[in-house]
N, C-alpha and C positions, 0 to 999 in steps of 0.2 A: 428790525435791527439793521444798523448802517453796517457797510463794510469794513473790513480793514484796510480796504485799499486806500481809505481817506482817515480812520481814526477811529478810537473803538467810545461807544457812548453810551454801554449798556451799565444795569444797574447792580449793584452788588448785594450775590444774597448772601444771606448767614451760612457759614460753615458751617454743615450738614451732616448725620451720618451717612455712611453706608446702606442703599437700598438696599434688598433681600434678604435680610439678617432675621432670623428665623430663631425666637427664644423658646428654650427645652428646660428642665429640669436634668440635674447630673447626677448620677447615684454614687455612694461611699462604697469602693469595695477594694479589696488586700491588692497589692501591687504582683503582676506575672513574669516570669522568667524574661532574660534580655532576645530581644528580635534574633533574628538569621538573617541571613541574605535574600534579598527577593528574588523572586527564581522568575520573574519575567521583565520583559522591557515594554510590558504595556500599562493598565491600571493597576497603578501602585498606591496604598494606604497605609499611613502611620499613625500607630493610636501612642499620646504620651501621657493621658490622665491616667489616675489610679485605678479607675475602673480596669473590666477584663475587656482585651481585647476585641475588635468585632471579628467575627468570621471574614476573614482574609486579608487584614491586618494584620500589617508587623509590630510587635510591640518594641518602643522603644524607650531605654532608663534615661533618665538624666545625664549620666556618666559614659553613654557609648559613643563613643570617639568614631570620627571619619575615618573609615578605611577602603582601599581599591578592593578587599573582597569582599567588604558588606555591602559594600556600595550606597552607604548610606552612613549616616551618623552628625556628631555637634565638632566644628572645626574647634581647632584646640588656639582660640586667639582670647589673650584677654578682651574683657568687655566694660573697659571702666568702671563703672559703676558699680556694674551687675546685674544690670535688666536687660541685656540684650545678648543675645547668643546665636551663633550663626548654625545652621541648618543647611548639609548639603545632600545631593541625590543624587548620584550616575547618571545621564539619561544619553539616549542619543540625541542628535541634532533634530533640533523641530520646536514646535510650540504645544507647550502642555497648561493646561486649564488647572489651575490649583483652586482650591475651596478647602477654605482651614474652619476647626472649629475652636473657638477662643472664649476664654471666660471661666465661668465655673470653681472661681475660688471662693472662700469663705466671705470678703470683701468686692466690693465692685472695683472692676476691672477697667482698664482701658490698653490697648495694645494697636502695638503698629508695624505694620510687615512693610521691609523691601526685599527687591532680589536684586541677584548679582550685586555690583557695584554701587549699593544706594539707590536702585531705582525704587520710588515712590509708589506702592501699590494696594495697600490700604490704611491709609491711616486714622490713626484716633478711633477704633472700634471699642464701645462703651457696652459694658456688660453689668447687669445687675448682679446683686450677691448670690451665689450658685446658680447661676443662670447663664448659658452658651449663647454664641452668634454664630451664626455661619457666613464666609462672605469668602466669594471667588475672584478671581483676574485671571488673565492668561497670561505665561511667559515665552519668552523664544530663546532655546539653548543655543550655542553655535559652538562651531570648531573655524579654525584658519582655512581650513580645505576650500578650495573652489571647484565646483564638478565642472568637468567641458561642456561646450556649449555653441550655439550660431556666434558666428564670428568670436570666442573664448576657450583660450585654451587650458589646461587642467592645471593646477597648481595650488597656491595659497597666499592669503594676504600677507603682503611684507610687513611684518607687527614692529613698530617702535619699542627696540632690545634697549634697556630692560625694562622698562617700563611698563611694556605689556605682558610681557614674559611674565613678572614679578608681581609687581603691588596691582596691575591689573588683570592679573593670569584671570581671574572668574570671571571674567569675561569671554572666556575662550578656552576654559577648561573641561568642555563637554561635561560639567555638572549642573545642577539648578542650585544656589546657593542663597537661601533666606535669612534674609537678620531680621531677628524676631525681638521688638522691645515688650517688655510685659512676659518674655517669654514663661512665667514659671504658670502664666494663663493658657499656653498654647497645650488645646487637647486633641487634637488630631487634623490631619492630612490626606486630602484626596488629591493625587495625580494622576491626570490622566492625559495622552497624547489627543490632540483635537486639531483641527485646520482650519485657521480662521482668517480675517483680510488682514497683513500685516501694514505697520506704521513704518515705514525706514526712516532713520537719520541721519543726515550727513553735516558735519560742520566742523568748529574748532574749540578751543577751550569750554567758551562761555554754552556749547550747547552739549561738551562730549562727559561722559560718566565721569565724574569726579571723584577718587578713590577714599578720600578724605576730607574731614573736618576741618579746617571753615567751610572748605570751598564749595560750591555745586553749581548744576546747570539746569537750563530750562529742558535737557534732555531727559534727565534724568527724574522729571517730578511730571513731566508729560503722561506716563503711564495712569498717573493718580485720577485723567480725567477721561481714561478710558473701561469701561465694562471688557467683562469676562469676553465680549465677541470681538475684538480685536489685540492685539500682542506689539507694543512698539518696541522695533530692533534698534538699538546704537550702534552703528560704525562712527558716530563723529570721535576725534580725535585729537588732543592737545594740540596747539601748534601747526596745523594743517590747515590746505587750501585744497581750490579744485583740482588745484593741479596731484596734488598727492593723493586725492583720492583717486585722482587715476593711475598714478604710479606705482600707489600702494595697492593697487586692485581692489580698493576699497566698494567701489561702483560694481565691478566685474562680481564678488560677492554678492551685492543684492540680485545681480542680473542670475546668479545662480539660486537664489534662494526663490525668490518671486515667483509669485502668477499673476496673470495677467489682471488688471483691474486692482491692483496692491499700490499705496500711495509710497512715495519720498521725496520727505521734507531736506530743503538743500541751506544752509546758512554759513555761508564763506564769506569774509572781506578783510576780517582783521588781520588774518597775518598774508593775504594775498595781496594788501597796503603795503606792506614792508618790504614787495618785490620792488615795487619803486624807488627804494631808497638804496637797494643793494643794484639795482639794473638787472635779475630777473625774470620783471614780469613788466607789464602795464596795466592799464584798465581796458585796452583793447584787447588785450591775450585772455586778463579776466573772467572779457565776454567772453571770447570764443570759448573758455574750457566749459561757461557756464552752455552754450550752445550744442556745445560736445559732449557732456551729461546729457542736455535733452532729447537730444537726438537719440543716445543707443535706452535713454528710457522709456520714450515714445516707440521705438522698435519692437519693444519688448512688453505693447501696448499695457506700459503701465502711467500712474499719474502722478507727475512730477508737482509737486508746489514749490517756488520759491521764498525764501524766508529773509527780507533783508538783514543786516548783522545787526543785534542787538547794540546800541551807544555806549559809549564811553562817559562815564559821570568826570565832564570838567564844566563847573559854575564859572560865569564870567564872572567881574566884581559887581554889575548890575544884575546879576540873580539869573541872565538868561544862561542856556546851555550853548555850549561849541558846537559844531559842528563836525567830528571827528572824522565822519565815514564819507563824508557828501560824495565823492567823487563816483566814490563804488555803492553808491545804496541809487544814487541816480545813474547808473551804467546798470544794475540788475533789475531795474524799474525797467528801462527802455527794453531787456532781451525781453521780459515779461513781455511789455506790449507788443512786441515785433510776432514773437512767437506765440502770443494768446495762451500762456499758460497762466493759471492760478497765481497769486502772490498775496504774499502774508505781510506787510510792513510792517514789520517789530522793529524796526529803528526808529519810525513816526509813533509806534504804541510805546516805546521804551522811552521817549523824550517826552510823553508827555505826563507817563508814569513816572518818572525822577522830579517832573516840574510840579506834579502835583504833592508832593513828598519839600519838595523843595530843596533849597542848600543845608540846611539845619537836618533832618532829618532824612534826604535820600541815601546820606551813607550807612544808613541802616542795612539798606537792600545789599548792599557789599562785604565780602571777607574780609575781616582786620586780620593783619599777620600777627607773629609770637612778636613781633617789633612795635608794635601798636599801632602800624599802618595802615590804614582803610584802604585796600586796593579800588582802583578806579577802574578795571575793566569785570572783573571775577566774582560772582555774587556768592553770597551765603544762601541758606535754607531758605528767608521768605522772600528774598530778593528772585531765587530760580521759581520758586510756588509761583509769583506773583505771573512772572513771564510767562510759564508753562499755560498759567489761565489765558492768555490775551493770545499764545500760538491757538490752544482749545477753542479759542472763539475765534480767532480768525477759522479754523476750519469750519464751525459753524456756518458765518458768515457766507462762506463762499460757496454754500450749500454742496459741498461736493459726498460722495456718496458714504465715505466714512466719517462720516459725522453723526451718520445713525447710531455710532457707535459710543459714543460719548454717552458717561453715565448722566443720564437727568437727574439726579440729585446733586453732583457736583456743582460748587462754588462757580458765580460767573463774575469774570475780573470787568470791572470798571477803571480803565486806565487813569481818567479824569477826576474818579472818586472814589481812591483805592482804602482799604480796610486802613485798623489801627496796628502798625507792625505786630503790638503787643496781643495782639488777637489772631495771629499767624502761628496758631501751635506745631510744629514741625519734633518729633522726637529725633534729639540728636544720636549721629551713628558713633559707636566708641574710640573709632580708631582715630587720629590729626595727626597732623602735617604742619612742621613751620616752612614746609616747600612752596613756593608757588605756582601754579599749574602752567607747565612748560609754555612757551613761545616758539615762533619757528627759528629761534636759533638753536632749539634744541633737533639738531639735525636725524637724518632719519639712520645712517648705518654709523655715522660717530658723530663723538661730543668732542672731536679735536682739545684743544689749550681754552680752557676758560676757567674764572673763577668760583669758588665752587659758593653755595649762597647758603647755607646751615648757618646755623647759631652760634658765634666765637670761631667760624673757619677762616683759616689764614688763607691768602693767595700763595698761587706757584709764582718762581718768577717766569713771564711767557716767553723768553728770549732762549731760555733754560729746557723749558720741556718740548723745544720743538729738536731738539739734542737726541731725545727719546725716540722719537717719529722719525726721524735723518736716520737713525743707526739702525731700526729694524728694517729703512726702507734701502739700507744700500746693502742688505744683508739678501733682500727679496729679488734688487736691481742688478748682483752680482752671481744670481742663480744658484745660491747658497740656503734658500728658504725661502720655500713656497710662501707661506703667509701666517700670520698673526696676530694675534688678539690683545691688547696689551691697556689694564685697566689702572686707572691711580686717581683713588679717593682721597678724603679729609674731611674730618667729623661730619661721616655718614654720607659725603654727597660727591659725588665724580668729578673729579677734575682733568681727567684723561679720559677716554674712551673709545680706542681707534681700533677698528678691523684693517689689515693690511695686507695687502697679496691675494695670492688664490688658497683656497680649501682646497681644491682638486685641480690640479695643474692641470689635466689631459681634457676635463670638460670646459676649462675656461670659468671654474664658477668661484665666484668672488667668497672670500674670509667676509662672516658679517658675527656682528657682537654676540648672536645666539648659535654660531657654528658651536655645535659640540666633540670634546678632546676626551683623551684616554688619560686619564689623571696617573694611574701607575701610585709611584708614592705618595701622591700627596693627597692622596685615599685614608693612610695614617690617621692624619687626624682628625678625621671623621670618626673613623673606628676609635681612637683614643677616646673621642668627648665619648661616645656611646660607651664606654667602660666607664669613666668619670661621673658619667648620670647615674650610673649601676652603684658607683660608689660612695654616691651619697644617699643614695637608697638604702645603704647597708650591708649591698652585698658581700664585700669584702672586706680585706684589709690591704694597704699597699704589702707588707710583711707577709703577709698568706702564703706558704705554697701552692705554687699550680698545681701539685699532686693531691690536694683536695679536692679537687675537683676531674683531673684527669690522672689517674690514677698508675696510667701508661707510661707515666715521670717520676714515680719512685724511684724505682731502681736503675733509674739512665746512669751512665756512666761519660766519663771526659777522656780525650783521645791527647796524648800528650806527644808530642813532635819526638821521634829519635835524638838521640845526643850529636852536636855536630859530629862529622865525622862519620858519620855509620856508612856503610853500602848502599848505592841505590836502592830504591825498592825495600828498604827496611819500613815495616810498618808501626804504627804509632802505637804506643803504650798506652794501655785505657788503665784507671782509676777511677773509687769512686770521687765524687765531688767533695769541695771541703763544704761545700751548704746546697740547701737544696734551692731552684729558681723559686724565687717569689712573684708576685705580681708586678711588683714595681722594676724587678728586672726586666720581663716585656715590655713594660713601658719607657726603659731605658736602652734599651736592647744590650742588656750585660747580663744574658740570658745563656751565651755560649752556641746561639742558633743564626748561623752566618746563611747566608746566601749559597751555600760550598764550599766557599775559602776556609782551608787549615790544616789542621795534621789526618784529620779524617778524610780529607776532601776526595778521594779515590772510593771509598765506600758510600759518601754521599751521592756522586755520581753515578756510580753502578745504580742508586736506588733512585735517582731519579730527581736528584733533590738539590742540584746545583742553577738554577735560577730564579729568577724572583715571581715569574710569568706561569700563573697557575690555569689559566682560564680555560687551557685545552683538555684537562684533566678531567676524565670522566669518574669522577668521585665526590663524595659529601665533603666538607671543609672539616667535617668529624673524623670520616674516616681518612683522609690526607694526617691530621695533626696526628691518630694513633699510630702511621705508620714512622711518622716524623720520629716518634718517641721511642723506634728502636733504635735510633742511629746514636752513635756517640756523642756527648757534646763537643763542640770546636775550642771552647774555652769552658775554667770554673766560671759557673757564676758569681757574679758579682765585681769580678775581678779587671773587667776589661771591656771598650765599650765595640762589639761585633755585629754590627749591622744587618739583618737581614728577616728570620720567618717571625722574629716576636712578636708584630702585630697579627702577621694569621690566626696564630695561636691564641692571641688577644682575646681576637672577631670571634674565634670557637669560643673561649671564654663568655664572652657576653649573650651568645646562643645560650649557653645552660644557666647563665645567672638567672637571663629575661625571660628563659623560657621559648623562645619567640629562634627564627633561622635571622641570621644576621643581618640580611637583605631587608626582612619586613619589619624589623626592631629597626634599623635606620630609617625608614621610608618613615613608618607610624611614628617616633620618635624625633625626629630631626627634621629630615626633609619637607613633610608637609607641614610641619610645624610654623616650619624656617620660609616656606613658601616657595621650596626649589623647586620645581617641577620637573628639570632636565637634570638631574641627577640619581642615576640610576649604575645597581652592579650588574644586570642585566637590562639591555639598551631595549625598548621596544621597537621591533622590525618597523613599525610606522615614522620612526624617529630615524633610521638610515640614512635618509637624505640628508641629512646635517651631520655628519661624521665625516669628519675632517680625514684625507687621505694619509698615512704616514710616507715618511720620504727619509731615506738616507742618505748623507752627505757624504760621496765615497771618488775618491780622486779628485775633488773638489766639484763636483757635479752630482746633483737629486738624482737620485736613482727611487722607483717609486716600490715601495716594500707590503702596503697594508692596504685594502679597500673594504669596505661594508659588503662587497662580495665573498673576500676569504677575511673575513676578521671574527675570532672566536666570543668576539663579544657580543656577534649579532647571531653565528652562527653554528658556535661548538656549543658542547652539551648543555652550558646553563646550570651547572649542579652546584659549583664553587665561588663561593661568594668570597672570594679574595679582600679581605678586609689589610690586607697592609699595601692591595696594588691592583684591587681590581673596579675601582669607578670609575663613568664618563660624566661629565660635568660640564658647561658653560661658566663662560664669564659673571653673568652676573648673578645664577646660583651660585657660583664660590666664593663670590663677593657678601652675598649676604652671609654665608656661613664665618669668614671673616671677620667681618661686621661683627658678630653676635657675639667671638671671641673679645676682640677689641672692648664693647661693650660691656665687658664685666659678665657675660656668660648669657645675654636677654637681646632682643633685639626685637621691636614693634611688640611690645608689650609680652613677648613668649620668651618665657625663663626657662633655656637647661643644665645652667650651671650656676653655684653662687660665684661671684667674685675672688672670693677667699679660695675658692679649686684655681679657676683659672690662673690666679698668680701662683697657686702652687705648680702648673703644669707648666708654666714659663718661664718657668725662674730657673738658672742655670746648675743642675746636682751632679754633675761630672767633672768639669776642671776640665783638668791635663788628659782627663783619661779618652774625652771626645776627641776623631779622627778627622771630622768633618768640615763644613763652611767654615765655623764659626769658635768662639774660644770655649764656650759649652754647650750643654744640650737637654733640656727639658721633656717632659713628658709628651714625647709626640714630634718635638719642634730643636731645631737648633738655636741658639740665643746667642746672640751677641753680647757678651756683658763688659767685651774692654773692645769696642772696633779698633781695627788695622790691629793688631795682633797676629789672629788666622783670619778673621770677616772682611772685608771689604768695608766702605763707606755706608755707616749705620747709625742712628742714635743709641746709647745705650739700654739694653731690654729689648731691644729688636728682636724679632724670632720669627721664624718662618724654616721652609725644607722647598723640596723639587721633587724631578719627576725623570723617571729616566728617558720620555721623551722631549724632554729640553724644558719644558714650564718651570716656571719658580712662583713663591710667593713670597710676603714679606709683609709683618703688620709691626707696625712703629706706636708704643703707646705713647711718647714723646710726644709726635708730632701729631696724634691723631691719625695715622692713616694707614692705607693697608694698598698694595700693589702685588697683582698680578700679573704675569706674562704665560702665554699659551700658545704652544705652537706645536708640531708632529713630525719629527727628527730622531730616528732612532736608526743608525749609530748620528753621531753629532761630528764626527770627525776632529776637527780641529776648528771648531766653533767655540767662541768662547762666548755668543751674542746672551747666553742666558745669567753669565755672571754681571756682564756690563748693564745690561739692561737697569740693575737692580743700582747700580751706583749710579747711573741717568736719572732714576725715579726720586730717589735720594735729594742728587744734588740738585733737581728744578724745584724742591719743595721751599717757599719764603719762610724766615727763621720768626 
């Protein structure tokens, strides 16, 4: 075999199955009660046929949903079609050896496992009629954590908010996550933790995990051509260069993760070209960052390969190709030789793989967009197969020691004499994207003024939204606000995205898009959708009284003000009510359950019950709402709209409807559904560091009021899951929750509402009798339905609420879009930055 150093000339075999697959007979027997939780973190087995379990198997039904206490279960995402379903496990950080067993249904089978994010790791596994295979890989879990280390200090990679946060959270969500096509073939699971020589990768687009359909990369189908004894990890990264892999501690990562004698593969140039165009970088900085990688990898005696960047498909009109990369594919040629490390030429094997395909045919190998655009840098499924083989063989080639590793039965790519596309079976993954896989203008702590690139999205005007950015930043520059978070979409995709100031003024550390806030009200309507889901279930009626359910509301009584005139200290006249609270009055708040304020408010007080702020309270959210129910009400219901505990009351509500404590009915329900991760009514202590300091604006100067040191959200009892005022949230989990409203109640294929709820929950049923932003007020939300009235600058239908530490929201079905702002100010003094904001966002939007 020649090298890759000059160009690949081996022969192409037929696509093969899977060695080691081991055919059994299945036996028909009654289906077993649903799994438990596994009670260790070592060898874990999942049996899902209808047979009985084996001895030390978990059994698991078709219908057991992922949760944090099973630690196991099927993610709740549609799956197109219906043949593929995704499969997660808890595990710690490490590499675990999987061996599934697949097959065994009445007809012959075929099935195809990835993990995490699409990675390629057994495919096309062909099973006769009632007859199993067995066939294993190994995977590598991670977290952001970086342990300390020689010359490394303790911390965590800076992840691309939201992006990794969100649509690529499994990659970093310390679970194992399997999308299984064929799934209704999948009969069981062996994990086990194992240490074996890891693959690292380091690169941009065209090599980093691609979350969606079209797009993929040669990173991610690399795994396909390695056996159970080695595990290849991805750090490569949208839009990224060397240089961000050092900034991002993307490097420092593997340097934590490694042993000595563990390969990583490096493939930077594309978007380290576009330093040149901005003044950045050069091809001499290039080198040195590529020099700078080898040196602390070489430190760390481990073995570097370089990978030159994959081509760009542009045909001249004489049929030959461009030359796209030359400058930096011959600048990473020369470190190679200077330095004597390994190198892989995938730009020489990628041009000559396009030529052999030709102009007619190479844009097979490429992602077409929802626009019917052939992308020229981004490949599809056999476009990255193809690559992944000619990386596979360049390792071959280069005889270096993980290459033992590579399955001998795998496909060997012939660049010169590649397959027929049509013979490139790849099963597609359910979930797409009309996005295209960032570039480095997709920056790393904001997406500044740009246009947003969805399907039918209009631009901002840019002259307009830097109006936005000037206002919060002379709010920061005038020591009136520490810092903030400030997000603004349009049909689904960002056109604002700026962190500003500091999160912690005293340590100097910067607001970045995944800093996490104390949402206070705007918790609402989270707790709102979760009664809404309940009420399409059945459980209610909006007409219901609460006293069906809480029984402590029978006989409550209404406190009625003295007649003017009376004596100080006259106390208020109770009566009974003219009706009893319905549901729909919680969800209106003209429930008569204020905050304290009214003619009772002296005995609310005595009882403890005059703020919004429940989290210090060492009590159940059950036993808080019975005590709630000796007090008088402030108003009849119905009659008046009084702001304040009827979502608590709600969140108790939805306890007894779902069965379920409020917290894990949200989390199982919505959150992981929605893909929030950082949205939580109890903060995990490992999440501290990203809790935004609060700050009071008192004499016109921050005065600092809250820290993760005394904050009861990290550190009082934990008992009360404040559903009208107690979440922490980020930016771009609140944005997808947003999202999903905007959407008609769905959002990436997960439905928790129909449409038909949704507009009922926004549409204005108050009038004159709402007190608030806006001229009405919906279930949850206040709505704009005539702006300048009482609302400010809004399209009509506009609805959105706030936060008593200064955040607002605002979803526009008008214009498509939804706007947040976040920030941690309580009291606010004479700040008016969270109303304007909201007219800023408004008016940068093009009509």
């Amino acid at each position: 075999m020649r090298s890759l150093l000059s160009t690949f000339t081996l022969a192409l075999a037929a696509l093969l199955p899977l060695g080691a697959v081991h055919a059994q007979a299945l036996p028909s027997t009654p289906a077993l009660p649903t799994a438990q939780a596994p009670a260790t973190a070592g060898l874990q087995r999942f049996h899902f046929g209808s047979g009985p379990a084996p001895a030390g198997a978990v059994r698991v039904a078709a219908d057991t949903p992922y949760s944090a206490e099973r630690g196991h279960g099927f993610e709740p995402l549609a799956a197109g079609s219906g043949h593929a379903r995704y499969f997660s496990v808890a595990l710690p950080e490490g590499s675990y050896r999987v061996t599934a067993t697949l097959g065994g249904t009445a007809e012959a089978g075929n099935a195809t496992l990835k993990a995490e994010l699409r990675r390629l790791v057994l495919p096309n596994v062909a099973t006769a009629p009632r007859r199993t295979a067995e066939a294993s890989f190994t995977v590598h879990v991670r977290n952001a954590q970086i342990s300390a280390g020689p010359n490394r200090a303790a911390g965590q990679v800076a992840l691309r908010v939201p992006r990794e946060s969100v649509d690529e959270a499994w990659n970093w969500d310390g679970k194992l996550t399997l999308e299984v096509h064929g799934a209704q073939a999948l009969q069981a699971l062996r994990i086990e933790p194992v240490q074996v020589p890891l693959v690292f990768v380091l690169g941009d687009s065209t090599v980093a995990d691609q979350s969606r359909e079209p797009y993929a990369s040669w990173g991610q189908m690399l795994p396909r051509w390695f056996g159970p004894g080695a595990a290849v990890v991805s750090l490569a990264q949208s839009g990224e260069t060397f240089r961000d892999s050092l900034q991002r501690r993307r490097l420092d990562k593997i340097l934590a993760l490694a042993r000595p004698g563990d390969t990583v593969l490096m493939q930077y140039g594309h978007n380290d070209q576009k330093q040149l165009r901005d003044g950045s970088g050069s091809v001499a900085s290039y080198q040195a960052e590529i020099r700078q990688h080898l040196a602390a990898l070489q430190a760390a005696r481990l073995q570097p390969v370089l990978v030159t960047p994959v081509e760009r498909r542009f045909f001249e009109p004489d049929g030959s190709l461009r030359a796209t990369l030359a400058e930096h594919v011959a600048a990473m040629r020369a470190v190679a030789a200077e330095a004597q490390v390994p190198l892989i030429d995938l730009n020489a094997a990628s041009r000559t793989l396009y030529a052999a395909y030709g102009p007619a045919q190479a844009p097979g190998l490429f992602a077409t967009g929802a626009d019917g655009r052939v992308d020229p840098t981004h490949h599809n499924n056999p476009g990255a197969w193809l690559l992944a083989g000619l990386v596979a063989q360049g390792l071959q080639d280069l005889k270096l020691p993980i290459a033992a590793q590579l399955r001998r039965d795998a496909p060997v790519v012939n660049a010169a004499r590649p397959p027929a596309l049509a013979d490139i079976a790849i099963a597609a993954s359910p979930l797409t994207t009309q996005q295209r896989p960032a570039g480095d203008t997709d920056t790393a702590a904001n997406t500044g003024p740009r246009a947003p690139t969805g399907a039918g999205a209009a631009p901002v005007y840019p002259e307009r939204i830097t109006r936005l950015q000037a206002a919060v930043q002379r709010e920061i520059d005038q020591g009136r606000l520490a810092g903030a978070v400030t997000y603004l979409a349009r049909h689904g995709q960002p056109v604002f995205f700026q962190a500003q100031g500091l999160a912690r003024v005293e340590e100097k550390e910067a607001m970045r898009p995944d800093t996490l806030f104390r949402l206070a009200s705007m918790s609402k309507a989270v707790t709102t959708v979760a009664a809404m889901m309940l009420y399409e279930e059945g459980h209610f009626l909006l007409r219901d009284p609460i006293h069906k359910w809480l029984p402590a509301f029978a006989n409550v009584q209404v406190a009625v003000a003295p007649p003017a005139g009376s004596p100080q200290g006259t106390p208020p006249r109770l009566e009974k009510p003219r009706r009893a609270i319905t549901v729909r009055d919680l969800l209106l708040h003209t429930a008569g359950l204020t905050y304290g304020s009214g003619p009772a408010a002296d005995e609310w007080k005595r009882a403890g019950f005059n703020d919004w702020y429940l989290l210090h309270l060492d009590e159940s959210i059950a036993q808080w709402t019975e005590r709630l129910a000796k007090l008088p009400l402030q108003g009849h219901p119905g009659e008046a709209f009084q702001y304040g505990y009827a979502t608590d009351v709600l969140g108790r509500l939805v306890e007894i409807w779902s069965g379920l404590p409020l917290e894990r009915f949200v989390e199982q329900r919505i959150t992981q559904p929605l893909r929030m991760p950082d949205t939580h009514f109890f903060l995990p202590p490992e999440k501290a560091p990203r809790l935004a300091h609060v700050y009071g604006l008192e004499g016109g100067r921050l005065v600092l009021k809250e820290t993760p040191a005394n904050s009861d959200f990290i550190r009082g009892p934990r008992k009360l899951a404040s559903g009208g005022a107690g979440l922490i949230s980020s930016a771009p989990d609140y944005a997808r929750f947003l999202q999903m409203l905007l959407n008609g109640g769905v959002l990436d294929g997960v439905r928790l509402l129909n449409p038909a709820t949704v507009a009922m929950m926004t549409r204005d049923h108050l009038g004159a009798k709402f007190t608030g932003d806006a001229e009405g007020a919906g279930f949850g939300f206040w709505v704009a339905s005539n702006p300048g009235t009482r609302s400010e600058l809004a399209s009509p239908g506009t609805y959105g609420w706030g936060s008593a530490y200064v955040p607002q929201y605002m979803v526009d079905p008008e214009t498509k879009s939804v706007f947040i702002f976040l920030a941690q100010l309580r009291p606010a003094g004479d700040s008016t930055l969270n109303q304007r904001v909201k007219v800023l966002a408004r008016q940068a939007l093009a009509e």
